[in-house]
ZAPAVEX-974301 format. One record per residue: residue in three letters; x, y, z of N, C-alpha, C in turn. Coordinates in Angstrom, 2 decimals. Each point is the difference from the previous one (the first is absolute). Layout:
N
ALA,X,Y,Z,X,Y,Z,X,Y,Z $
...
This chain:
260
UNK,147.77,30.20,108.08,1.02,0.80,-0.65,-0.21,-0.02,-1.51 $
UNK,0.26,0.81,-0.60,-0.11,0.23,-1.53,0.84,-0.90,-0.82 $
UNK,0.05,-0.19,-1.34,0.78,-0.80,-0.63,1.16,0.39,0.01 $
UNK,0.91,-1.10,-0.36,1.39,0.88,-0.35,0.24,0.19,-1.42 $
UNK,0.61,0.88,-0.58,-0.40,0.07,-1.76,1.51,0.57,-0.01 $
UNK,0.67,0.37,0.83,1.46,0.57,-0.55,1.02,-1.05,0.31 $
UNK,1.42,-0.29,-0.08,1.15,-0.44,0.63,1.39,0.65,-0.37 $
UNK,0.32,0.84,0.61,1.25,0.37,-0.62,1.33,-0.99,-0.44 $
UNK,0.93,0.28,-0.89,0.56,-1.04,-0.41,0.87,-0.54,0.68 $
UNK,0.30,-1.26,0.27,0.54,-0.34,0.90,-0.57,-0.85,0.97 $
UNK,-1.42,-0.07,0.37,-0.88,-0.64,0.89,-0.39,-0.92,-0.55 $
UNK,0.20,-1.46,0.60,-0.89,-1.11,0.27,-1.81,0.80,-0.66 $
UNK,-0.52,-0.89,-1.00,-0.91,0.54,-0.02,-1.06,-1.35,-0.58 $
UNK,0.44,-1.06,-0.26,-1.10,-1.39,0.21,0.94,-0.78,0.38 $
UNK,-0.67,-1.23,-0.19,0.72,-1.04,0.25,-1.47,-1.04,-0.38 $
UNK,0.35,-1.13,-0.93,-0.60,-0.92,-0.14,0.70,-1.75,0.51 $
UNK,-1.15,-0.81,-0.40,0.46,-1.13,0.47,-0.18,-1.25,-1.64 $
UNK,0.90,-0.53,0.05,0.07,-1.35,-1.09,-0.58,-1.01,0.98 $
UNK,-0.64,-0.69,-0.38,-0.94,-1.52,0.66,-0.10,-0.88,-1.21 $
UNK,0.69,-1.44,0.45,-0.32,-1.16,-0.61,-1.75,-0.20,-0.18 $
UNK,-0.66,0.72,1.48,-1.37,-0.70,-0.10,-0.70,1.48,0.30 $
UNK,-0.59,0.83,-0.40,-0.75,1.38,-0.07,-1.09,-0.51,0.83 $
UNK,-1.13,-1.06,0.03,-1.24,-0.12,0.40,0.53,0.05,1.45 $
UNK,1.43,-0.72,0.50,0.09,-0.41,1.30,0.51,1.39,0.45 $
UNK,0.51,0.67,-0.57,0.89,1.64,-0.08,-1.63,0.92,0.94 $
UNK,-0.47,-0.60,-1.28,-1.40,1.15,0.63,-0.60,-0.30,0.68 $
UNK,-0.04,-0.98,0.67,-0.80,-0.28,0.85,0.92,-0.24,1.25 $
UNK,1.18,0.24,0.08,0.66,0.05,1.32,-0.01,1.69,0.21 $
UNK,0.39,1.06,-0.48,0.58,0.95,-0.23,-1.74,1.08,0.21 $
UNK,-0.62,-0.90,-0.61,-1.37,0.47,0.07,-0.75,0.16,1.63 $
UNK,0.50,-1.37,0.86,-0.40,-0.42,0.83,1.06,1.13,1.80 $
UNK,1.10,-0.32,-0.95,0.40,0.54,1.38,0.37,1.37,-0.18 $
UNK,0.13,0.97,-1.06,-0.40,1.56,-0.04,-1.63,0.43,-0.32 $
UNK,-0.87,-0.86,-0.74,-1.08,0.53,-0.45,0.00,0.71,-1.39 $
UNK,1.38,-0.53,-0.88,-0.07,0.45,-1.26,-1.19,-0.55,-0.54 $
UNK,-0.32,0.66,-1.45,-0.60,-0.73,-1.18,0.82,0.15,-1.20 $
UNK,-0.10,-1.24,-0.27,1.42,-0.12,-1.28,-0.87,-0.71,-1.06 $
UNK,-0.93,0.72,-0.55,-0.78,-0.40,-1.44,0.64,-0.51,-1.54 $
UNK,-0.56,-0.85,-0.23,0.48,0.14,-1.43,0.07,0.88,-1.05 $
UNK,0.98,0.54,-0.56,0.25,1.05,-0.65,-0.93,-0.11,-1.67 $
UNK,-1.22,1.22,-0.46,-0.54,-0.78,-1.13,0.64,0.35,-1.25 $
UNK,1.57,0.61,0.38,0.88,-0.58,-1.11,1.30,-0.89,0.47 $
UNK,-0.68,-1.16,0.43,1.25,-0.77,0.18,0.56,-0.23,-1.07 $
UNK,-0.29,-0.36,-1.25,0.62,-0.85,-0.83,0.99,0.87,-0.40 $
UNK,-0.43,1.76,0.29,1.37,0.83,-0.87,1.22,0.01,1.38 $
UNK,-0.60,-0.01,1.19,1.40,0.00,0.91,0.09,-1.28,0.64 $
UNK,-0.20,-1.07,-0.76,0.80,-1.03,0.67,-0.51,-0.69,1.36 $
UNK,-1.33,0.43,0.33,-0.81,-0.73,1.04,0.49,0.85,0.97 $
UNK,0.24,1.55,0.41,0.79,0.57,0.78,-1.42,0.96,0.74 $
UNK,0.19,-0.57,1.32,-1.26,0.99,0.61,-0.02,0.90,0.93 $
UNK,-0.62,0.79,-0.09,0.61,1.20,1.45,-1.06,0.04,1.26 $
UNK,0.77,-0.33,1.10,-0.44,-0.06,1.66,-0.30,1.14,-0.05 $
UNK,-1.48,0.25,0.54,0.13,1.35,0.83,-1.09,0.05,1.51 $
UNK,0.26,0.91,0.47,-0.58,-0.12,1.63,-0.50,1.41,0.13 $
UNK,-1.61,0.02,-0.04,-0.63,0.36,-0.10,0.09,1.37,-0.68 $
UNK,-0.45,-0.92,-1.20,0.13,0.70,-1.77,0.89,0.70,-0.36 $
UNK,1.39,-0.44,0.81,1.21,0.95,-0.65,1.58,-1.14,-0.26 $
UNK,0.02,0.38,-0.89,1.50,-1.37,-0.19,0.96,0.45,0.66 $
UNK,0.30,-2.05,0.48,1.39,0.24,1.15,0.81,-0.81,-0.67 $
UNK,-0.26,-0.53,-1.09,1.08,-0.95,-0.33,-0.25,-0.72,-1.75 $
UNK,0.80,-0.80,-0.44,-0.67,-1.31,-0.75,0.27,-1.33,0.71 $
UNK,-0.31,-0.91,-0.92,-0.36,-1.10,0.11,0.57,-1.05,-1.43 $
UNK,0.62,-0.86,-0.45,-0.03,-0.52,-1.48,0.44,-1.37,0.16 $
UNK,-0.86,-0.39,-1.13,1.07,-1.94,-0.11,1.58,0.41,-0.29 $
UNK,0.30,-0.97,0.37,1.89,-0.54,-0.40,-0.10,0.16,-1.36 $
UNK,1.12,0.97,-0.96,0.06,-0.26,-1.45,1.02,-0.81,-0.35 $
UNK,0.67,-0.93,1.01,0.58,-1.30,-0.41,0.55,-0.91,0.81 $
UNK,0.13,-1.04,0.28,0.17,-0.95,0.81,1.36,0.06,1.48 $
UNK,0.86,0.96,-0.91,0.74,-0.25,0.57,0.12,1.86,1.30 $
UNK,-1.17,0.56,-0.31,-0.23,1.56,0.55,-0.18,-0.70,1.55 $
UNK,0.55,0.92,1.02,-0.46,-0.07,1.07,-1.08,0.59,0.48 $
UNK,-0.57,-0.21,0.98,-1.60,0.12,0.59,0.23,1.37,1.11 $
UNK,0.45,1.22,-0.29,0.32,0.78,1.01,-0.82,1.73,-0.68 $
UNK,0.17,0.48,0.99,-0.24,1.42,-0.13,0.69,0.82,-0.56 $
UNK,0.06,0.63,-0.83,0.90,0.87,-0.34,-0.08,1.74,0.10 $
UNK,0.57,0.75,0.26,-0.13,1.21,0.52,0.50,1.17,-1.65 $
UNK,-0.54,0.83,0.13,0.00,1.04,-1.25,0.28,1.34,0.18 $
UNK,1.40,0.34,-0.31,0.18,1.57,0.37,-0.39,0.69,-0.86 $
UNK,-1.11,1.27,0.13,-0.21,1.02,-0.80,1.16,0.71,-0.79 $
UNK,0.36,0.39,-1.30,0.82,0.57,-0.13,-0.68,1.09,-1.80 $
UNK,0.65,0.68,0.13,-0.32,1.53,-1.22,0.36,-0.60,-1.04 $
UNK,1.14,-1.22,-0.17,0.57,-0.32,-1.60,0.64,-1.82,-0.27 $
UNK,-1.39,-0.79,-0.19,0.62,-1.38,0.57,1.55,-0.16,-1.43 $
UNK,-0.10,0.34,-0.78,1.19,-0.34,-1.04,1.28,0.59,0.87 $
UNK,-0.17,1.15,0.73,0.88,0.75,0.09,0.86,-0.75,1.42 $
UNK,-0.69,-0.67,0.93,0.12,-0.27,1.09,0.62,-1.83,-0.30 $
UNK,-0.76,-0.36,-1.08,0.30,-1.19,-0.71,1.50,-0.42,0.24 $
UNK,0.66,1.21,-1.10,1.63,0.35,-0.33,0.68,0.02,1.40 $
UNK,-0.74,0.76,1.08,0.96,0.27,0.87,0.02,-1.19,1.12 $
UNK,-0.55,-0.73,-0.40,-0.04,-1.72,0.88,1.00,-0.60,-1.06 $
UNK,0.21,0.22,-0.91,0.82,-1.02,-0.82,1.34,0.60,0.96 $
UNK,0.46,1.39,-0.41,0.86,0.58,0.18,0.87,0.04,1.53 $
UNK,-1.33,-0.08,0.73,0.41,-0.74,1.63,0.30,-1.26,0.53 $
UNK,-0.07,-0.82,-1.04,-0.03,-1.32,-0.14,-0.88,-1.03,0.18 $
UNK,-1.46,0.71,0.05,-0.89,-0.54,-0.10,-0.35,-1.13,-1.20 $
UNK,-1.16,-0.88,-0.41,-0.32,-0.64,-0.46,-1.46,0.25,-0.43 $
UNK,-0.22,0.16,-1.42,-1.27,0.58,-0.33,-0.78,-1.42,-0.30 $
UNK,-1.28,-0.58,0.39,-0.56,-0.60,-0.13,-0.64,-0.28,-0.77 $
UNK,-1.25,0.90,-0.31,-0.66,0.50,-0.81,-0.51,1.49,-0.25 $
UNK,-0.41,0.22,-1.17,-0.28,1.20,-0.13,1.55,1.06,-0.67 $
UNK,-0.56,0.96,0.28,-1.32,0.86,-0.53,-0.73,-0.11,-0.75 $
UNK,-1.02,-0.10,0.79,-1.63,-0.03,-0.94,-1.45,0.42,0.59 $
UNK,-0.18,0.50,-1.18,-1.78,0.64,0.29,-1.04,-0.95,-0.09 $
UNK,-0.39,0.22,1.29,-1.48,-0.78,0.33,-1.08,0.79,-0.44 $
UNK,-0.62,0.02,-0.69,-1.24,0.33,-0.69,0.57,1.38,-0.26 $
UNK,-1.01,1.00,0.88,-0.38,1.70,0.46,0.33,-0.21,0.95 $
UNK,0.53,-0.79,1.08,-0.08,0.12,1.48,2.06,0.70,0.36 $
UNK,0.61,-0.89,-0.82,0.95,0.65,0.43,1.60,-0.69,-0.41 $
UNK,1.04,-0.09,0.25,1.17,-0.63,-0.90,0.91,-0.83,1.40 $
UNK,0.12,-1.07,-0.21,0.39,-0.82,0.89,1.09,-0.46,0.22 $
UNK,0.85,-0.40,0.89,1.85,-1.05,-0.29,-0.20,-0.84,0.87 $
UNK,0.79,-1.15,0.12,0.47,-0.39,1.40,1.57,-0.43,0.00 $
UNK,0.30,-0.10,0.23,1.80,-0.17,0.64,0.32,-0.13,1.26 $
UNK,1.02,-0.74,0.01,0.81,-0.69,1.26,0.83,0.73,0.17 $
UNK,0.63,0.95,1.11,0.80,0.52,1.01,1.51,-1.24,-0.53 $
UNK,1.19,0.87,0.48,0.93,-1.44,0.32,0.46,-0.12,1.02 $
UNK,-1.39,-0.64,0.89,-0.26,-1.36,1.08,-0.29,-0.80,-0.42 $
UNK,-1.08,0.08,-1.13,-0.89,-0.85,-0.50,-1.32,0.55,0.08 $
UNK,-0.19,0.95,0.90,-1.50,0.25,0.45,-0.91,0.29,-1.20 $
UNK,-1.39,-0.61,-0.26,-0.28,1.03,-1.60,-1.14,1.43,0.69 $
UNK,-0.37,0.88,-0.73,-0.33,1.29,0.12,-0.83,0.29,-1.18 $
UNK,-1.10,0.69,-0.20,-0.45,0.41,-0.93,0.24,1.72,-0.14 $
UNK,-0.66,0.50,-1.48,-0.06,1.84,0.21,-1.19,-0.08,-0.90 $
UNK,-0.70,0.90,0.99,-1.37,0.54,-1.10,-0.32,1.45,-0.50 $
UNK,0.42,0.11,-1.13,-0.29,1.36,-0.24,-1.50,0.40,-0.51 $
UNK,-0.49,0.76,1.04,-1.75,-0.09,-0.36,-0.33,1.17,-1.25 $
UNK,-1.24,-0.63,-0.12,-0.53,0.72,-0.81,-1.30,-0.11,-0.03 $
UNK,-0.64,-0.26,-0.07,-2.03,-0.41,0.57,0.28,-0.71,1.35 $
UNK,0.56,-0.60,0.20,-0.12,-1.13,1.38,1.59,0.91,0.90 $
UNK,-0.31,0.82,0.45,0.72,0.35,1.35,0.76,-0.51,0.87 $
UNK,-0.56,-1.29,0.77,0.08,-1.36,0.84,-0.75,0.12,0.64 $
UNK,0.14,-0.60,1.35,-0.58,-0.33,1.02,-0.87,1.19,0.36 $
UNK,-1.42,-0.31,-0.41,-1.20,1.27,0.71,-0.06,0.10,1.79 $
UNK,0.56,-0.84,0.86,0.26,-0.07,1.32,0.69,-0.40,0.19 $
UNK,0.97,0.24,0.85,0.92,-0.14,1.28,0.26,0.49,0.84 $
UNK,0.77,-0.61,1.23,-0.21,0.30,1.31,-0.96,0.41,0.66 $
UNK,-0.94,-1.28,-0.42,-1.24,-0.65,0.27,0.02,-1.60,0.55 $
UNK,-0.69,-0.16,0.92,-0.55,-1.50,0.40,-0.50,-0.60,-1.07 $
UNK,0.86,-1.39,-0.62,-0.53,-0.40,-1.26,0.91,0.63,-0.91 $
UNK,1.18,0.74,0.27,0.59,0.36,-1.72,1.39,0.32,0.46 $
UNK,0.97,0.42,-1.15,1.20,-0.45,-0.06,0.27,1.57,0.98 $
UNK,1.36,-0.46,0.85,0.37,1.07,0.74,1.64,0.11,0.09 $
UNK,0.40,-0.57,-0.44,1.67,-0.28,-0.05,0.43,-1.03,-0.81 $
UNK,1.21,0.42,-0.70,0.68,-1.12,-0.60,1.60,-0.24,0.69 $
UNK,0.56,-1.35,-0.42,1.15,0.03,0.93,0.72,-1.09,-0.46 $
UNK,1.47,0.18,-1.09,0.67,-0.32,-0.20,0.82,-1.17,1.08 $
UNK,0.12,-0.95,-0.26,1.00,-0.90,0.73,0.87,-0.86,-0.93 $
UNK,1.60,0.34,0.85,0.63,-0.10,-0.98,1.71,-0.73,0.72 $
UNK,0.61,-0.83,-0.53,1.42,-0.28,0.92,1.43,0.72,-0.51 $
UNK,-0.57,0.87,-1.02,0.70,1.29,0.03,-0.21,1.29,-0.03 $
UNK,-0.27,0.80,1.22,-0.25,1.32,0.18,0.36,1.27,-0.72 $
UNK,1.12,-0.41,0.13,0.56,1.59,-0.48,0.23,-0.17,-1.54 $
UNK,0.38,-1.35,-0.98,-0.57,0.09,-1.46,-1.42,0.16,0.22 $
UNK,-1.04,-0.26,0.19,-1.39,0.27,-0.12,0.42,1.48,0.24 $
UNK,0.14,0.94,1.02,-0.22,1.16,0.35,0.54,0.53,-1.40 $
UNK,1.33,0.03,-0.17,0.58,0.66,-1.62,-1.03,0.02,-0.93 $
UNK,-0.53,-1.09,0.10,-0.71,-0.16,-1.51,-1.28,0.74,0.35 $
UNK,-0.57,-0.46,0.43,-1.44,1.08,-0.04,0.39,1.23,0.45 $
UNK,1.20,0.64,0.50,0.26,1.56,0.24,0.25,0.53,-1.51 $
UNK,0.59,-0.96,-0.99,0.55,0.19,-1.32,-1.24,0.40,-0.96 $
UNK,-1.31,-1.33,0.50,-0.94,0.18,-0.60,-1.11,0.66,0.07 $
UNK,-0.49,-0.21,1.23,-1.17,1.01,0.29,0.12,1.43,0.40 $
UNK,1.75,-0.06,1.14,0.47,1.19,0.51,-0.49,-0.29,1.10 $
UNK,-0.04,-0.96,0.66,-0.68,-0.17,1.14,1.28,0.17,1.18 $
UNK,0.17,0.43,1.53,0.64,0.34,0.61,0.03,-1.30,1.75 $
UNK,0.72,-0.90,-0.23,-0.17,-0.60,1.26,0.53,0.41,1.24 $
UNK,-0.62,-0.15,1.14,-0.07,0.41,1.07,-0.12,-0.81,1.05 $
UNK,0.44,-0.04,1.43,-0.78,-0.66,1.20,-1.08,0.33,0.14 $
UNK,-1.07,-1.33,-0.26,-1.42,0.38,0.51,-0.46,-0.64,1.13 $
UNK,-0.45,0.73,0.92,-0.46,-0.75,1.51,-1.35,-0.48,-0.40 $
UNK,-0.52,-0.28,-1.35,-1.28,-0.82,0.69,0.10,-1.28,-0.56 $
UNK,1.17,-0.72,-0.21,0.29,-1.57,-0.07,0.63,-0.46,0.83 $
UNK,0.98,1.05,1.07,0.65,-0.48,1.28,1.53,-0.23,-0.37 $
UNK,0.45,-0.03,0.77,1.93,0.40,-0.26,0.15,-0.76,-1.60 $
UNK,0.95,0.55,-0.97,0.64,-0.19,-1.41,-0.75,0.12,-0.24 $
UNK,-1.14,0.64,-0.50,-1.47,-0.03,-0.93,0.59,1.62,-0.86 $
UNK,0.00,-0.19,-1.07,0.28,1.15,-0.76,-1.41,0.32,-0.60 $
UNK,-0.33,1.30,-0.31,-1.03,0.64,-0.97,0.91,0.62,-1.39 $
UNK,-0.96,-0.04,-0.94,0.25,0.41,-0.98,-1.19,1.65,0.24 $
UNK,1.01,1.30,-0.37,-1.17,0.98,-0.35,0.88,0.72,-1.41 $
UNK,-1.04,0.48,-0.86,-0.41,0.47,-0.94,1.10,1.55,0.09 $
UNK,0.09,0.56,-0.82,0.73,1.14,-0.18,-0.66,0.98,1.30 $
UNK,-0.82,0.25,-0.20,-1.20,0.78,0.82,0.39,-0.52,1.73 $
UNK,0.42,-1.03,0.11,-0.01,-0.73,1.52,-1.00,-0.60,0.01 $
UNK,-1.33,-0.27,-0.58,-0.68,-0.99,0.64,0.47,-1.55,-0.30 $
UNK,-0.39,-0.63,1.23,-0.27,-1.37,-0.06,-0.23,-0.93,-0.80 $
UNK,0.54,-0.66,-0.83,-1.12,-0.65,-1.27,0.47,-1.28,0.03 $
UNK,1.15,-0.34,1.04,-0.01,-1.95,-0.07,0.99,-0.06,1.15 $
UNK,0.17,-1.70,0.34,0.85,-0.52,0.69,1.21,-0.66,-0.71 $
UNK,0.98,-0.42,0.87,0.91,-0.96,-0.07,0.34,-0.65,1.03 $
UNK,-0.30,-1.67,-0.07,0.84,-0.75,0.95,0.78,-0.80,-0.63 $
UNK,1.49,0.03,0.64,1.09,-1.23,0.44,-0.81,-1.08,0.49 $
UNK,-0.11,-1.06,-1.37,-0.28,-1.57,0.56,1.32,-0.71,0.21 $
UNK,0.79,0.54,-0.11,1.28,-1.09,0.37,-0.18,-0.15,1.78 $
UNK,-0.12,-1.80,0.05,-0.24,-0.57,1.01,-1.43,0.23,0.72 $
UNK,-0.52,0.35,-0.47,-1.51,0.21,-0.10,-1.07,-1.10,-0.45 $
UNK,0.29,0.09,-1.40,-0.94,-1.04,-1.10,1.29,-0.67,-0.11 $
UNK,-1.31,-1.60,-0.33,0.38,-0.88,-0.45,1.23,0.37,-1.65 $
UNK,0.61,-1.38,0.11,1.02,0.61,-1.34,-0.77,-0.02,-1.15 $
UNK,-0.71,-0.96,0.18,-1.23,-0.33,-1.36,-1.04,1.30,-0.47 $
UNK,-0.42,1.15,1.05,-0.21,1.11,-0.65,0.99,0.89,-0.16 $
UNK,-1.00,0.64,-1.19,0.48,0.16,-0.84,0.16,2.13,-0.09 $
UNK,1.05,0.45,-0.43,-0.17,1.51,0.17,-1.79,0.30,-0.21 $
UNK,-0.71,1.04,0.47,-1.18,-0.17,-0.35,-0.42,2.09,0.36 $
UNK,-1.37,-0.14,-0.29,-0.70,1.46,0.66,-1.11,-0.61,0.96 $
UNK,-0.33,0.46,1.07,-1.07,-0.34,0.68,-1.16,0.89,0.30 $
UNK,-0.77,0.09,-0.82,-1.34,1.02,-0.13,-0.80,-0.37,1.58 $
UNK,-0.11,1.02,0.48,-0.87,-0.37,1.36,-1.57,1.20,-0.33 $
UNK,-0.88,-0.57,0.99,-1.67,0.60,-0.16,-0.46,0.38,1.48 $
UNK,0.01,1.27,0.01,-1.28,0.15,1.34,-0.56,-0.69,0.50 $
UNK,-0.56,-0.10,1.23,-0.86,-0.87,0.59,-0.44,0.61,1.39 $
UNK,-1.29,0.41,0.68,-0.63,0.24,1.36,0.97,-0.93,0.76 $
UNK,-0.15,-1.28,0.04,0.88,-0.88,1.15,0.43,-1.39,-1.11 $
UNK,1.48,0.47,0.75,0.88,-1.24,-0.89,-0.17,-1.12,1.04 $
UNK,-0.29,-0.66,0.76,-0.42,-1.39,0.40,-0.92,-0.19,-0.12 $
UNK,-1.38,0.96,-0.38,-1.01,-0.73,-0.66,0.00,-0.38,-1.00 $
UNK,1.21,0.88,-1.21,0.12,-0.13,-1.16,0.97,-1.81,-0.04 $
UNK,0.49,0.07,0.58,0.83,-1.25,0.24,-0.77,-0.91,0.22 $
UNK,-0.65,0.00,1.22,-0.86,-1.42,-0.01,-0.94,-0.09,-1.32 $
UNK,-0.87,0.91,-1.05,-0.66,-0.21,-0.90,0.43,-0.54,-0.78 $
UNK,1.58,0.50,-0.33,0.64,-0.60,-1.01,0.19,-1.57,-0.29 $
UNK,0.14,-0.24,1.38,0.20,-1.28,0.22,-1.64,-1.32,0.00 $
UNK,-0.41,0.84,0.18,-1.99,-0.45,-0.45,0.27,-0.40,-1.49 $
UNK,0.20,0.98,-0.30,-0.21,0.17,-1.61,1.32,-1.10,-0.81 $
UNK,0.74,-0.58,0.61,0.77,-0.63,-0.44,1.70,0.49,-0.39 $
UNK,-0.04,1.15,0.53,1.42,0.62,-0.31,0.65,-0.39,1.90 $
UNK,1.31,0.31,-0.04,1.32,-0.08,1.01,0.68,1.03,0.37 $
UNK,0.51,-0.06,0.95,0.41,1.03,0.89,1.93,0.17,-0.76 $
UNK,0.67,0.56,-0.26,1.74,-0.24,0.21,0.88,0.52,1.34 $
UNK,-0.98,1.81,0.19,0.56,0.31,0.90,-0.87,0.83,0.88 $
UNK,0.13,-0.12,1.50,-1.05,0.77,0.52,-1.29,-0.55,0.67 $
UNK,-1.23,1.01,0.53,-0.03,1.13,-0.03,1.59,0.67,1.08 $
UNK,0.49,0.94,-0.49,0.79,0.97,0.91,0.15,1.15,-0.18 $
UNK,0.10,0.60,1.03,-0.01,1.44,0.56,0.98,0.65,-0.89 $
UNK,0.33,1.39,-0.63,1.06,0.09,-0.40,-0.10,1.61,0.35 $
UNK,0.60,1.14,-0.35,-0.52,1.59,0.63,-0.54,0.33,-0.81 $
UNK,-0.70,-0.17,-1.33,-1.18,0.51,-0.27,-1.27,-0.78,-0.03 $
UNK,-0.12,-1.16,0.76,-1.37,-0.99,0.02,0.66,-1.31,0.30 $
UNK,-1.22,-0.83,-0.44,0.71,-1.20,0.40,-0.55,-0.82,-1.47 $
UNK,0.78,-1.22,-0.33,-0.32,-0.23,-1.44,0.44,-1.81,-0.19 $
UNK,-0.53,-0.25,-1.22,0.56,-1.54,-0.04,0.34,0.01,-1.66 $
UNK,0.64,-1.12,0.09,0.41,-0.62,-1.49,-1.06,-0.78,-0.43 $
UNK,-0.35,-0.38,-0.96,-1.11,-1.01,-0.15,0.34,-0.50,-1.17 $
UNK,-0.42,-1.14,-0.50,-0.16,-0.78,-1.20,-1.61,-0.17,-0.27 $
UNK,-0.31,0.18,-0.91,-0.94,-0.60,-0.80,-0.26,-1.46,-0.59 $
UNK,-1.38,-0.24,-0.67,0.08,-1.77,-0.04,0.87,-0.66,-1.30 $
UNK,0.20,0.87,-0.93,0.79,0.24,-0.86,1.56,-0.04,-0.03 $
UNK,0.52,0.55,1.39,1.38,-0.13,0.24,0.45,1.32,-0.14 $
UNK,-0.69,1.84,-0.68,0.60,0.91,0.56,-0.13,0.65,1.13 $
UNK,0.74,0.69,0.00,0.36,0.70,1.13,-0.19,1.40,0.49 $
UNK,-0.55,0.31,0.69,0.32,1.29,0.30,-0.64,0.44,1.94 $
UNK,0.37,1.41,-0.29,-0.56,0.19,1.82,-1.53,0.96,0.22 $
UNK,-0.38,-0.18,1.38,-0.69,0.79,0.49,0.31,1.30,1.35 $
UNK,-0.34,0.69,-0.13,0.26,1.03,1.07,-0.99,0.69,0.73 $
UNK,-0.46,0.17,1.08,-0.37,0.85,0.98,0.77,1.28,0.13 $
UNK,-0.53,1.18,-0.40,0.94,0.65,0.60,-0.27,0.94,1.15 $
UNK,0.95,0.53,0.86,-0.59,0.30,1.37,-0.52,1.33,-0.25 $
UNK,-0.91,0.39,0.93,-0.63,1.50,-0.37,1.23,1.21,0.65 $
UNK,1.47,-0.87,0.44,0.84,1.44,0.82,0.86,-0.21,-1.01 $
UNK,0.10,-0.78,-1.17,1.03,0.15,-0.79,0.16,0.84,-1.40 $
């Protein structure tokens, strides 16, 4: 399939990962998709920040922790036309601006902010760097998916912010809401963790990746030194697992079925 070079606004369009330890990052991540996650030969201007890609097209980043106290997780990036503008309207929803707005080189203007669940979220407004050159591909990002122990504030707020429209979606299985875009498409999940997760996690996003077969992908993982949380299970669009990494983030894999 060809690259992807567009995202309309509103779409999930990277998602990178923070790692205490990058060598162990790349070489797990390397091992059980077949990324290559090179050293960047301007690290010193971005911060040791490197981009995964599967076969010669970027699916992601990669970066050290910029401080001790950062968690080790994935974070997901909505495309959007005006990050200042979208900035305001997270304050205004009661969001929490993190960081940003700010321009990364030529590539493009960045935020991140916390939802009020807690969950954090990034927005990338491109400009040389697009995002993700593949997806919904074996090996690259194919869904993102909000989890959260309050639904319907999460739903307000990103309807406030992105304009996004929640819905019953049948491919997480009874209460599984979708988020779609003005247009109707698809562009994320939501699950109710109340009584679900542990109390100790924490509101979060859960970036999930393609995969030919999620129990092969499962047992590799587990070669390679990463853990299972949930799964493999069947769900109506594939069957999929939770996984941890050796690092401690998190995220899933999916099969998805060829009737779905």
């Amino acid at each position: 399939m060809p690259a992807t070079t567009e995202y309309a606004p509103g779409t999930p369009s990277w998602v990178d990962l923070g790692t205490p330890d990058v060598e162990a990052t790349v070489a797990f991540y390397g091992g059980l998709f077949g990324w290559e996650i090179p050293e960047s030969p301007i690290a010193d201007q971005t911060g040791g920040y490197r981009t995964a890609t599967s076969g010669g097209r970027s699916v992601g980043g990669v970066m050290p922790l910029m401080a001790p106290e950062q968690p080790a997780v994935w974070s997901s990036y909505v495309s959007v036309d005006d990050a200042d503008a979208i900035a305001g309207a997270v304050a205004e929803a009661g969001g929490d601006v993190i960081a940003g707005p700010m321009d990364v080189m030529d590539l493009g203007k960045m935020a991140m902010f916390a939802d009020p669940t807690g969950a954090a979220v990034g927005i990338w407004q491109p400009k040389a760097m697009k995002g993700a050159e593949v997806v919904n591909e074996p090996g690259s990002l194919c869904w993102n998916e909000l989890h959260t122990r309050d639904p319907d504030a999460a739903a307000a707020f990103y309807s406030a912010v992105f304009g996004w429209t929640p819905a019953p979606g049948e491919q997480g299985g009874e209460g599984y809401l979708t988020f779609h875009r003005a247009d109707d498409a698809p562009v994320a999940g939501l699950v109710d963790i109340r009584g679900k997760a542990p109390d100790d996690v924490p509101a979060h996003w859960l970036v999930y990746f393609a995969v030919d077969d999620c129990d092969a992908t499962v047992a590799k993982a587990a070669e390679l030194g990463g853990s299972t949380v949930l799964g493999p299970i069947d769900i109506p669009i594939g069957r999929f697992a939770e996984l941890v990494d050796p690092n401690g983030s998190s995220f899933a894999v999916i099969g998805i079925s060829a009737t779905a």
